[in-house]
N, C-alpha and C positions, 0 to 999 in steps of 0.2 A: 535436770530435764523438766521433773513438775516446776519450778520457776519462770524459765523458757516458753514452753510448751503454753502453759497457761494464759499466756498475753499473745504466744500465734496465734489463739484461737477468732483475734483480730481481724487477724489477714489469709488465713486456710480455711477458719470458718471449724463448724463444731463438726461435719459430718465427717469430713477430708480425714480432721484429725484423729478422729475416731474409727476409723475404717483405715487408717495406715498405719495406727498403735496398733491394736487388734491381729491384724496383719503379718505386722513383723515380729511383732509379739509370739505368734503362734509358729510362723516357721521358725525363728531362733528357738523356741522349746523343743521343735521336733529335732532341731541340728545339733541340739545338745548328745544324740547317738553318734553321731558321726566326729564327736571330740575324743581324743583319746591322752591327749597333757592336759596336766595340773593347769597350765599357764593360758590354754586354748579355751577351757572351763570358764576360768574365771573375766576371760575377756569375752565371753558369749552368756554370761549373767552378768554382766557390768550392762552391756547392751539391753538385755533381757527389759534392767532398771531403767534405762536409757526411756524406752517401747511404756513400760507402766506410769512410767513417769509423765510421758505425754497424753496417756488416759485418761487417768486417775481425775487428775483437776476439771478438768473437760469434762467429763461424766456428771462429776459433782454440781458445776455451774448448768448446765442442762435441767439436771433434777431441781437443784435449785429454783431456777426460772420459772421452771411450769407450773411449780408449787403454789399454793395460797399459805399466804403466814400462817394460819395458826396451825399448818397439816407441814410444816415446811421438816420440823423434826423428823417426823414418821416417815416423810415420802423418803429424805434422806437415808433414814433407820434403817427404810425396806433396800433401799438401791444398795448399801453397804452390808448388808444381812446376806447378801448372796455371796459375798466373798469369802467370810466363814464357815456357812454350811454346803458351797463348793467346793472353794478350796482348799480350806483346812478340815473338812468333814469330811465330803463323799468323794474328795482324792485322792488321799491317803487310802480309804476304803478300797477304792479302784483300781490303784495302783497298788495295793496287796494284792489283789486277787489276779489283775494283769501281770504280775511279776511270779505267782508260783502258777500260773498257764503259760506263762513264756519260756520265764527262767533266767529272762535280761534284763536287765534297766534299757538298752537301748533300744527294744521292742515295744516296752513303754514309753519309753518319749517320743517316739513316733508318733504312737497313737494318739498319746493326748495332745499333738498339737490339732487334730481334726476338728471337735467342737468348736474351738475359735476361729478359724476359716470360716466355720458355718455360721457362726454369729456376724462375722466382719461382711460375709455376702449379703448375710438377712439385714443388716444395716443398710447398708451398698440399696437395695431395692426397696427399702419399707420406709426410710427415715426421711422425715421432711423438715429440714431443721428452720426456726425461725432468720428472717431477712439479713443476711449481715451489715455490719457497717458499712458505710459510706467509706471511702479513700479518705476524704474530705477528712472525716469524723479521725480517721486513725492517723491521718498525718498530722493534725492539730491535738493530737495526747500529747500530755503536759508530762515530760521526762522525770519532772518532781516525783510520778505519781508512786514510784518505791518508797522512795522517803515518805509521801503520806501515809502508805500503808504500815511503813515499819514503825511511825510514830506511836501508831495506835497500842493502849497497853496493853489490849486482848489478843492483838496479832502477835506479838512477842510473845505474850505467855503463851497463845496455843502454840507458837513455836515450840518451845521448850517442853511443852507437855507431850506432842504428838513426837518429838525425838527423845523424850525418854520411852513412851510407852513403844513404840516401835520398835527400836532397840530391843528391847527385853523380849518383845513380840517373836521379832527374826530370828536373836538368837537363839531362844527356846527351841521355837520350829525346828533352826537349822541343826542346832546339836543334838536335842534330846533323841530323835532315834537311832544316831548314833549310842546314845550312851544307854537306850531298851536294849539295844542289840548285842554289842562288842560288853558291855559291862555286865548289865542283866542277865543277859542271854535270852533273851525274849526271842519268840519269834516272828519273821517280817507282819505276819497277820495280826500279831499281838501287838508290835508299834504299832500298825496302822490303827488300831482301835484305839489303845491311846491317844494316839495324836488325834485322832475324830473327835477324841468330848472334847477338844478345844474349839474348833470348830462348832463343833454342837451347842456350847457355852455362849459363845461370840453369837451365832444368829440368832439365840431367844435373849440375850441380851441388847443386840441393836435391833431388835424387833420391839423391842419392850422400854428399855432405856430411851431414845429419842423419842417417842409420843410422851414420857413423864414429863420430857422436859417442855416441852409445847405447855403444860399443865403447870408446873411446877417452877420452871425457868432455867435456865441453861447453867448457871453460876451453881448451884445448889446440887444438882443431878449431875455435874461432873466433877464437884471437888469432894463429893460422898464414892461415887464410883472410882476417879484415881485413888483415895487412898483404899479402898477395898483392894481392887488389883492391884 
């Protein structure tokens, strides 16, 4: 989808796209109560990725844009800093606490699809995205232009870098409250704490990490930080 998704932005344009990931993003998290098979699960987070996948890049080329180089780390730093100390901080948080006032997960995933609604409307009214391309301009791109990208050696290696760290990302996320719980025997509140210093990790580090590198340089400030993590 992020492959896709990122070169629509051509022809939908940054606001479309962003306001219909967003979107569908939130009510497939809310629908996730209304699943009840293994098999309906995993075909409503295949989607889910489908929804982020058309964000993500979009979001980043946005920030990107508006940025001036030498702030272009930080501004990124700050946009991506909110995904750790939301998502993987103050949700887990919330969704503890929504879960022993409920007593459902399916009452939770309700709920938390409402804030994204509310962001994809406040977009929907506030955002004035820069002019898009001409017709002109998108029917004359040069089909080449994957091969140029994938020429490049830094595109490659961040490939490979962003699908190992991801990887290790997701599945931590995914499994380890499982294994506070069923192994441990933690309780829900006590994973959710857990899993929040990650989250709380993650946004004072893209808070802090991307401005080093504005300073420092980007080579140096992320082959010190992969191998730490």
């Amino acid at each position: 989808s992020a492959l896709f998704m990122g070169a629509a932005i051509r022809i939908l344009g940054t606001k479309k796209l962003l306001v219909l990931s967003i979107t569908l993003l939130s009510l497939l998290a809310g629908a996730s109560a209304l699943i009840t098979s293994l098999v309906g699960l995993v075909l409503l987070r295949a989607l889910m990725g489908v929804c982020e996948g058309a964000f993500t890049p979009v979001s980043i080329i946005v920030t990107d844009e508006v940025s001036q180089p030498c702030r272009r780390g930080l501004n990124l730093g700050i946009q991506q800093a909110l995904f750790p100390i939301i998502g993987l901080c103050l949700g887990p948080l919330l969704a503890g606490v929504l879960l022993e006032v409920f007593g459902s997960w399916r009452a939770v995933f309700a709920i938390i699809s409402l804030p994204g609604l509310v962001v994809a409307w406040y977009l929907h009214k506030t955002y004035q995205p820069t002019q898009a391309p001409s017709t002109a301009s998108i029917a004359g791109a040069s089909k080449s232009q994957w091969r140029t990208a994938l020429s490049s050696g830094n595109v490659r290696l961040n490939i490979a870098l962003m699908l190992c760290i991801l990887t290790c990302q997701f599945v931590l996320c995914a499994l380890l409250p499982s294994y506070l719980t069923d192994i441990l025997h933690l309780s829900n509140f006590s994973m959710a704490m857990i899993i929040s210093a990650i989250g709380l990790g993650g946004f004072f580090g893209q808070l802090v990490i991307p401005g080093l590198s504005d300073q420092l340089g980007r080579k140096p400030v992320v082959s010190i930080c992969f191998m730490i993590s």
